[in-house]
N, C-alpha and C positions, 0 to 999 in steps of 0.2 A: 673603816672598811678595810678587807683586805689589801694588804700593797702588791699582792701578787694578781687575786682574779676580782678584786673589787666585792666580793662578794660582803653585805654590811651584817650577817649573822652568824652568830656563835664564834666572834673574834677572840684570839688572846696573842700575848706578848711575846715572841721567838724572836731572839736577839737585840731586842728591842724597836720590833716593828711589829702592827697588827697584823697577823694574820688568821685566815677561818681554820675551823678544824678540817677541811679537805686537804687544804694545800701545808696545811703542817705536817699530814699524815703522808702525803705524796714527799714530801720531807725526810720521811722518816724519824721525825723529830716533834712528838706532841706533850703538852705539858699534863693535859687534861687526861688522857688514856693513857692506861698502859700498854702492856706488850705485846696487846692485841694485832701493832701493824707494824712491826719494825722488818715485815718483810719486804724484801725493794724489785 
């Protein structure tokens, strides 16, 4: 699951913690997408 919003779908690895793609993308930082959201 997430370690930020608990959220247990569409997780991947950012710095070596689960995170979902919302809170990666709130991040600014996704592994999955591109440069679709690098707006902050």
């Amino acid at each position: 699951a997430c370690v930020f919003c608990g959220n247990a779908s569409d997780n991947q690895l950012f710095h070596g913690k689960n995170v979902c793609r919302d809170c990666a993308i709130a991040m600014g930082e996704t592994v999955s997408a591109s440069s679709e959201s690098k707006a902050v």
